[in-house]
N, C-alpha and C positions, 0 to 999 in steps of 0.2 A: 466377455469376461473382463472382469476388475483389473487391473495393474497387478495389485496384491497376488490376485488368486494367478494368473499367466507368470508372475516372478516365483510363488510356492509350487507351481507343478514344473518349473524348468530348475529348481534348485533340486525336489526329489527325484525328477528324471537321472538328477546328474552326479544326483548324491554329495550334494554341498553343501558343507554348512556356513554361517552366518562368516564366521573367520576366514575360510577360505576362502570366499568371494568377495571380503570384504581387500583380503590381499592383493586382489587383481581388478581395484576397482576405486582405491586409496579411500573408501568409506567406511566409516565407523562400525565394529561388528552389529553394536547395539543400533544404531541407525537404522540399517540393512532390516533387521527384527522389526524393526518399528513399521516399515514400506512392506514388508512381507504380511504385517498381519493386518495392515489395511491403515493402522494411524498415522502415516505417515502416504504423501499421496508424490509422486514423480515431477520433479519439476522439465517441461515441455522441452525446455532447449539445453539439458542437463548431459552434460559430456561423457557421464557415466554411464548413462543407457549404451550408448556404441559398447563403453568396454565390457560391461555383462553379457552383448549381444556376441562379441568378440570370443569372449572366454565361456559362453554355453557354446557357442556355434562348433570349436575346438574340444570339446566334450560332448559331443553327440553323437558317437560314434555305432551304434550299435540300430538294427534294423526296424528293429520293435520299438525304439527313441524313437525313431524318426517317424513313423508311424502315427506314432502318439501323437507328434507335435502336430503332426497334419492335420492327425483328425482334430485335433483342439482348437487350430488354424480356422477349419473349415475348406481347407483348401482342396482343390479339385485334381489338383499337379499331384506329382511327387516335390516333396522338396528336394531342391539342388545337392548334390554332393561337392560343390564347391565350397571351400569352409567360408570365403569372404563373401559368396553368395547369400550362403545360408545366415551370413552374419546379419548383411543388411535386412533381408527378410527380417530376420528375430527382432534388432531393431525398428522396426516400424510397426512389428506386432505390436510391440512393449508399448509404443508412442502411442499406436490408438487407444486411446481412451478416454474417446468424444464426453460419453458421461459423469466421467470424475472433473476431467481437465481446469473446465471453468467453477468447478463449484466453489472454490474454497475464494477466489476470487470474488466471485460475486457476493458469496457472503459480506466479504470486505465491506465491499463497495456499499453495498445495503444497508448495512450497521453504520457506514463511514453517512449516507448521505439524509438517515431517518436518525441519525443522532441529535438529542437534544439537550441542555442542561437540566436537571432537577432545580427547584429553587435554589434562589442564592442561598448558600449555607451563610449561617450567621457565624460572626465571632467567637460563638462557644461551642458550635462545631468540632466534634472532634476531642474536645480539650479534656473530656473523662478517658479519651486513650491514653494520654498522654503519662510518661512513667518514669521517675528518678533512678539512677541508678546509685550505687552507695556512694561514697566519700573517693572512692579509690579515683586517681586518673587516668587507670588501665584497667581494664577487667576482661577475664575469658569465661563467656560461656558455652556450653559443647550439646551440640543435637541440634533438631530441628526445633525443639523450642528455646534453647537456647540463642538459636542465630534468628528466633521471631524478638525474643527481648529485647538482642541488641540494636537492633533495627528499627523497633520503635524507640528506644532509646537515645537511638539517633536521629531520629525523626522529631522527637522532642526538643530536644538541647538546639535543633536548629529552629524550631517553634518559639522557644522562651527566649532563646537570643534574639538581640536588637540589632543585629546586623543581618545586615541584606549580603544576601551570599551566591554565589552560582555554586550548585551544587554539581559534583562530577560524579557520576554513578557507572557502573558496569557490574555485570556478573552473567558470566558463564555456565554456574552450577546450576544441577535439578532446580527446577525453579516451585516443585510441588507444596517445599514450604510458606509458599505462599499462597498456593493456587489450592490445597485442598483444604484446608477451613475458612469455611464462608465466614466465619467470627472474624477471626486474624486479617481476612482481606478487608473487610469492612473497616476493621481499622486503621489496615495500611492505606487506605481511601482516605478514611476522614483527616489523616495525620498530611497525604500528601498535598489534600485540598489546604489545608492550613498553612503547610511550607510556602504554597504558591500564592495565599493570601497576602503572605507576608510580605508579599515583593520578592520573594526570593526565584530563581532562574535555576534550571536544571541543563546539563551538558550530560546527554545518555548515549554511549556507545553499545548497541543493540547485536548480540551475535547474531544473524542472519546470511551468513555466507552459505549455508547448506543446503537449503532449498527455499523454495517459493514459499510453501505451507510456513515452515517457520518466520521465516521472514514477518508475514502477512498478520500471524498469532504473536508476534514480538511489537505491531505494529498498534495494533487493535488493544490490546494489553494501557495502551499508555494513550490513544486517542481521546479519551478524557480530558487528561493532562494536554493534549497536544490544540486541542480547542483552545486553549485559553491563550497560543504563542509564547509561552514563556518558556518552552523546551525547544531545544538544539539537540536531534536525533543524530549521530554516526553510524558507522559502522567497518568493521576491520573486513577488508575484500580478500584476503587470503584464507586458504584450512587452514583449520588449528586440530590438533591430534585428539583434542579431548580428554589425554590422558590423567592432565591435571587441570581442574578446574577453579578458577578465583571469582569472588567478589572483593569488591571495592568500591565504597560509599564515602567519599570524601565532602567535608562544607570547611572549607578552610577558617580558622582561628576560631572553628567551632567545636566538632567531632569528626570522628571518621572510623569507620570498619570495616573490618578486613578478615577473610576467612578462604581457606583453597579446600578441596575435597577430589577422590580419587575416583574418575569415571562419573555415574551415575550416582554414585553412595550419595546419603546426605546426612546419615544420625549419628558419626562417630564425628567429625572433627569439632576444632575449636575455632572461636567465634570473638576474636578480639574487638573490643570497643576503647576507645581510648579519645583522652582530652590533650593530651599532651601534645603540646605544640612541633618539638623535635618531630615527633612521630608521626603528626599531620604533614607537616610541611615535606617529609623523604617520603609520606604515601602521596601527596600531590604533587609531588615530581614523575614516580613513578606514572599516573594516572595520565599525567602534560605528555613524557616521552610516549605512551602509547597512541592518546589522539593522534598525535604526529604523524602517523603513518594508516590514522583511520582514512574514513572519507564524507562527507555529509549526504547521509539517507536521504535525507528531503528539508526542504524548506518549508513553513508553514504560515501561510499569512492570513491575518481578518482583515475587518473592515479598519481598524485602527494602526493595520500597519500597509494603508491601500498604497501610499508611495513607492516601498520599497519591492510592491507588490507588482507595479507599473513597470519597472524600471526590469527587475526580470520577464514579465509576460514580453518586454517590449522586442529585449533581444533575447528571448528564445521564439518571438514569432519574425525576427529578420534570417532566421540560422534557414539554409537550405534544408530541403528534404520529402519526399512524400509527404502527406499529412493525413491525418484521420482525427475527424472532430462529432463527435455526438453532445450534440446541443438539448435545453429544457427550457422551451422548447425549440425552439431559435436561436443564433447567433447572433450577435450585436454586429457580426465585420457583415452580413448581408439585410443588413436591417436601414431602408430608404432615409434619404436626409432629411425628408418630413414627419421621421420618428423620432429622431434624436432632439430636430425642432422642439417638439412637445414637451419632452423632459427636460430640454433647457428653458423653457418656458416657465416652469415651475421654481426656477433658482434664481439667487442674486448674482449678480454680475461674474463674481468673480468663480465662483463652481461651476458658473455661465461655460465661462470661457474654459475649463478645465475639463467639463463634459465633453464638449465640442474637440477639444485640441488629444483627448480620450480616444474618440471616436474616429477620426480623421487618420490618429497614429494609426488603430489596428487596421481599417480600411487600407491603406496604404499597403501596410505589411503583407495582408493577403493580397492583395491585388495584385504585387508585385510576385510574391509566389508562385500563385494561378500560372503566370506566366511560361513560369521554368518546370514547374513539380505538380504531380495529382493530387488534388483534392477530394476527399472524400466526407460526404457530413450528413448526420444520421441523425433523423428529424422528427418531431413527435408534431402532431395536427388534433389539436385537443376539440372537445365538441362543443356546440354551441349554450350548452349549460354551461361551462366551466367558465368561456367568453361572459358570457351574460350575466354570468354571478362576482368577476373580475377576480375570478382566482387565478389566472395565467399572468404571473410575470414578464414584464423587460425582464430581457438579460442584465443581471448583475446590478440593477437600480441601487440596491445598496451599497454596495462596491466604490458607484461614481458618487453617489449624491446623498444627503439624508433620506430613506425613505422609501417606501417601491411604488412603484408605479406598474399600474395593470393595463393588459390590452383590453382595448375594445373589440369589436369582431372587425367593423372598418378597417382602424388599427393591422389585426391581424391578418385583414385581404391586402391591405398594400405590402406588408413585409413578403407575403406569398409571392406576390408579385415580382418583385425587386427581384427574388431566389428566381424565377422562371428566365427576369429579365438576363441574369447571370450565369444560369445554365446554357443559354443561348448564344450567350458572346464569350464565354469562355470554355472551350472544350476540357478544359482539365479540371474541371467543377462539377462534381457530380452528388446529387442527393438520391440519400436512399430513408424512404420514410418506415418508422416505428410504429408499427398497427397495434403492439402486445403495452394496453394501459398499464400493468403489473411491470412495466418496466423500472428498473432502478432509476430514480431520479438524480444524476448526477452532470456533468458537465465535465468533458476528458477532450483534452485537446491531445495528439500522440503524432511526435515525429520519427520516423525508424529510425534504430539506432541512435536515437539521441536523447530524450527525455518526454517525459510526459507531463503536463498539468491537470489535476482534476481538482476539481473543485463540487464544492456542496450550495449549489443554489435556496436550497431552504433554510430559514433561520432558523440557530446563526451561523451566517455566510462562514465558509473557512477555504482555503485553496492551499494545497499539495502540489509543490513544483520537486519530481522527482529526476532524478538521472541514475541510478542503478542500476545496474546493466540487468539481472534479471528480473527486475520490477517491471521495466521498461518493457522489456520484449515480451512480456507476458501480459498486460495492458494491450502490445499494439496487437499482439495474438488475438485478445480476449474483440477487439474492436473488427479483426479481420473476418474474423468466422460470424461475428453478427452485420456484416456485410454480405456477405457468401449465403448467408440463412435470408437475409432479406431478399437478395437477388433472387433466389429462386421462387420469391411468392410474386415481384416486380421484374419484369426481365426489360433491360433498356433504360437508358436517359429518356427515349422519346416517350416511354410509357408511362414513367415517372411527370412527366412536363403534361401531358394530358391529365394527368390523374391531377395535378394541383392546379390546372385553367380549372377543370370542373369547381374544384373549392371554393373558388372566388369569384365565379358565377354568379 
């Protein structure tokens, strides 16, 4: 059974409805509706699960209930008539739910790693959306197509103006006004590709505190934008009741709009746009004290911001901790010092030395690891077409240097190598290889409890240095169970270190 369908037969068993469980469980009624009819999917490490388990467990009371749950269970027992018994049971029912769990995730990930730009848009991209609004320099308009007006409205006056701006954006509300006409959104595309042609920079604080799903749909929503590095994602870690909902689109000494709504509603309130300076400058106060207390989503780097790119990977790979790294195909920290030769072979002196001193850092860092903490890295072994046609990249070529550079099959038996040589002198170094070619092609580096790095190996390159606490443990989930599924086809290091002597035979 579904999450949805085991959360709607323990609400009817118990005769609950959305509010009442919603009271014993600090979740939104409309929320709750949402996970009940399936749109809405459980996030894994979600503190809420216990309390629903908690308060059906204490309303079970009746012979023929318990029955039921049994037989829905599958189970073979009776269930416990202990309530804290019966709690964890229901709890762990609720949790399995092998075949939702990773989906929404992986969609991510797929979308995030086979994303590519459309042509450069040109200059006049966009510029038929673009729309005046009257003389005034305040105006209200009310509905959902009133809060589409001023919004491109606002998106314009930050177009036509000649100043380069960080824009500060957030909003809370139904977000349907923008998501159900495919017209309207096309617009709000072409208007946003515009702002960011202009040099302009966005600061977007993302509501995402409620579950994974959204999160992830909040994420993807703006990954377009987030390709280019010119956004700065947040987000506020605490509940928010939902009861009143805001938008807030601030470009200071430009425009800015401003609009709240009650609940879900979206077609009655009003929809202020305004030029007024006074009234920019007390809404970007407002916007400044709220960051305050945000936290940053994630970081996002290309190839043009590889420095500051370095300097994080550097020390988030000295930070203690278990590790899990699923490479495409390979890692560059197990990749022989007569690979790296090669690709500095290709450069002038000076990206010479910056490869190398590259190279040298991560090697360290894992080495040093290895030591204290488990290693774990999850390895794809591509076929001798893909060798032979030099579609298999070094890791990260573009990253270090101009350009990619592909392996040869040579190439790829000494890297095999090195990995066996490594497996053998360090016992906390373990590979687990990737047989499923449909595999997502990404690159996830995952420490528990602490942050993750993924990155997108195919052009163009982009890398997500995340630390949010459910992001994070949802990643290293998503990485632990595709260990757990591989071990069972591989059972062993030693089986694993046979199976790749044979490859390089």
């Amino acid at each position: 059974m579904k999450f949805s369908e085991k959360l709607d037969l323990l609400m009817n068993m118990t005769k609950t409805s959305n509010s009442l469980l919603s009271l014993n469980t600090t979740l939104d009624a409309s929320y709750i509706s949402r996970m009940r009819n399936g749109k809405r999917k459980p996030v894994k490490k979600g503190d809420y699960i216990e309390k629903m388990a908690e308060y059906f467990s204490k309303n079970l009371n009746e012979k023929y209930q318990l029955l039921s749950l049994q037989d829905a269970m599958g189970a073979t027992e009776n269930l416990p008539k202990n309530k804290d018994k019966l709690g964890l049971l229901i709890s762990e029912w609720l949790r399995d739910d092998s075949d939702e769990k990773t989906s929404s995730l992986e969609g991510f990930l797929d979308d995030f790693s086979n994303f590519s730009f459309n042509r450069s848009p040109s200059s006049s991209d966009g510029l038929d959306d673009i729309i005046k609004l009257d003389q005034n320099e305040t105006e209200a308009h009310y509905g959902t197509k009133g809060k589409r007006h001023v919004v491109l409205a606002f998106l314009s006056n930050v177009i036509m103006s000649q100043k380069r701006q960080t824009l500060l954006l957030f909003s809370d509300e139904n977000m349907e006004w923008l998501t159900e006409s495919a017209e309207f959104t096309a617009q709000w595309s072409n208007l946003m590709k515009q702002v960011i042609m202009k040099g302009n920079r966005i600061k977007i604080i993302h509501t995402v505190s409620r579950d994974l799903d959204e999160m992830l749909s909040a994420i993807g929503k703006w990954m377009p934008l987030y390709m280019t590095g010119s956004i700065e994602p947040y987000y506020y870690p605490k509940k928010r009741d939902g009861v009143f909902r805001r938008t807030l689109f601030v470009s200071p000494d430009v425009a800015a709009v401003t609009s709240s709504s009650f609940g879900d509603a979206q077609d009655g309130g009003a929809n202020l746009f305004t030029k007024e300076k006074e009234i920019i400058d007390g809404l970007k106060e407002e916007f400044d004290a709220f960051l305050s207390v945000c936290r940053p989503l994630m970081k996002v780097f290309t190839p043009h911001s590889r420095n500051a790119y370095f300097d994080i990977l550097s020390e988030f790979e000295k930070e203690s901790g278990d590790t899990i790294i699923k490479s495409e195909p390979l890692s560059i920290m197990t990749m022989p010092p007569v690979l790296i030769g090669k690709i500095s072979s290709r450069l002038d002196e000076s990206k010479r030395k910056a490869v190398k001193d590259y190279y040298n850092l991560r090697c360290k860092n894992f080495i040093r690891l290895v030591k204290t903490n488990g290693i774990h890295e999850i390895i794809k072994i591509p076929d001798k077409i893909e060798l032979d046609s030099g579609s298999v990249l070094y890791p990260f070529t573009d990253m270090i240097q101009e350009g990619d550079i592909s392996y040869s099959t040579e190439d790829f038996r000494h890297h095999i190598r090195n990995i066996i040589y490594m497996m053998e002198t360090y016992k906390n170094y373990t590979v687990h290889i990737e047989d499923n070619p449909e595999d997502i092609k990404s690159v996830i580096i995952a420490k528990e409890n602490l942050g993750v790095m993924v990155a997108k190996p195919i052009k163009p390159s982009v890398i997500l240095a995340i630390n949010e606490s459910n992001l994070t443990s949802a990643l290293w989930d998503y990485l632990n169970d595709k260990i757990r599924r591989l071990d069972k086809i591989i059972e062993g290091k030693t089986t694993t270190i046979e199976r790749l002597r044979k490859l390089v035979r």
